[in-house]
C-alpha positions in Angstrom: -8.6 117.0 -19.4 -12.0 116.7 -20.1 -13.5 119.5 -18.1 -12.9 122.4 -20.5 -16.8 122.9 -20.8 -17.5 123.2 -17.5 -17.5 126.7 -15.8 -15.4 126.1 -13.3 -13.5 123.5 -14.2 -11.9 120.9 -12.3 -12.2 122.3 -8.8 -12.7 119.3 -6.6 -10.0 119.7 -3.9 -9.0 116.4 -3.7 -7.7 115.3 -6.8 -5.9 112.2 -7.9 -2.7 111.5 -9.9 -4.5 109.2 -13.1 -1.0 107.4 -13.3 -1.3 106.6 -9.5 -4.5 105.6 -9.7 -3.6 103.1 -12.8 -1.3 101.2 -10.8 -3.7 100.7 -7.8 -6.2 99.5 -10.1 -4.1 97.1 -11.7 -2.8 96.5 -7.7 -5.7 95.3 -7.0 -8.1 94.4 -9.5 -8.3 90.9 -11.3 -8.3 91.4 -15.2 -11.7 92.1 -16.5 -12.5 93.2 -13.1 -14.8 95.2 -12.1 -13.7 98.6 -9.7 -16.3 100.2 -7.7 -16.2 103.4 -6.2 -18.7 104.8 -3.7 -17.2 108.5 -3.8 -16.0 109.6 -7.1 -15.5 112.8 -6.6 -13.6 114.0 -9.5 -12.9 110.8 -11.0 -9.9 110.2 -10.9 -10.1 105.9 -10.5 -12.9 105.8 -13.2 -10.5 107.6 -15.8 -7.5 104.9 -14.9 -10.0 102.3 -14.8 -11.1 102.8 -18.1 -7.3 103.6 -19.0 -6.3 100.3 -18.1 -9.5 98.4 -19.6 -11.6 97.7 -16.8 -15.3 98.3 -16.0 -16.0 101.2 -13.4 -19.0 102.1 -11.7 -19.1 104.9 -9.4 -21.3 107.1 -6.9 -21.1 110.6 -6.0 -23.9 112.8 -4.2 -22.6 116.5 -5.2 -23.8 117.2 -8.7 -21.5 119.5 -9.6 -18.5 116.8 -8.5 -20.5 113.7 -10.9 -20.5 116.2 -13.9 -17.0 117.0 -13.5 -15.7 112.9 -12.9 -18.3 111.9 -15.9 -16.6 114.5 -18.1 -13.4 113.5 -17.4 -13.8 109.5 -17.5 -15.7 109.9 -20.8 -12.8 112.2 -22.4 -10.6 109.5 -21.0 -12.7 106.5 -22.5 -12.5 108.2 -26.2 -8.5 108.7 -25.5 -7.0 105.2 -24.4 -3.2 105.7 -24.6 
């Protein structure tokens, strides 16, 4: 979700269940925390860390890879279920 603008999609090869991901970041991040991840890839943390209401920051060198996580974290940010 969240990549229907881009050309190709959502074709990092690498990625992550979101409901996975929620659980390890409430595994293992205080509340209010803060989750830092230094390859984004497609990301797949930042959307359950904003899911689950805490503050993400993330790094990723390939452009094409940043475009596709910031698309998806922002589509996830504006849907919080």
């Amino acid at each position: 979700a969240g990549t229907e603008s881009i050309e190709k999609g959502n074709f990092h090869p690498t990625v992550k269940s979101i409901d996975l991901m929620r659980w390890l970041c409430r595994l293992t991040t205080p509340p209010e925390g803060v989750i830092l991840d230094p390859f984004t890839g497609s990301g797949s943390t930042g959307c359950a860390a904003v899911l689950e209401g805490f503050k993400f920051i993330g790094a990723e060198l390939n452009d094409q890879y940043a475009e596709i996580a910031k698309a998806r974290i922002s589509y996830w940010s504006k849907h919080i279920v």
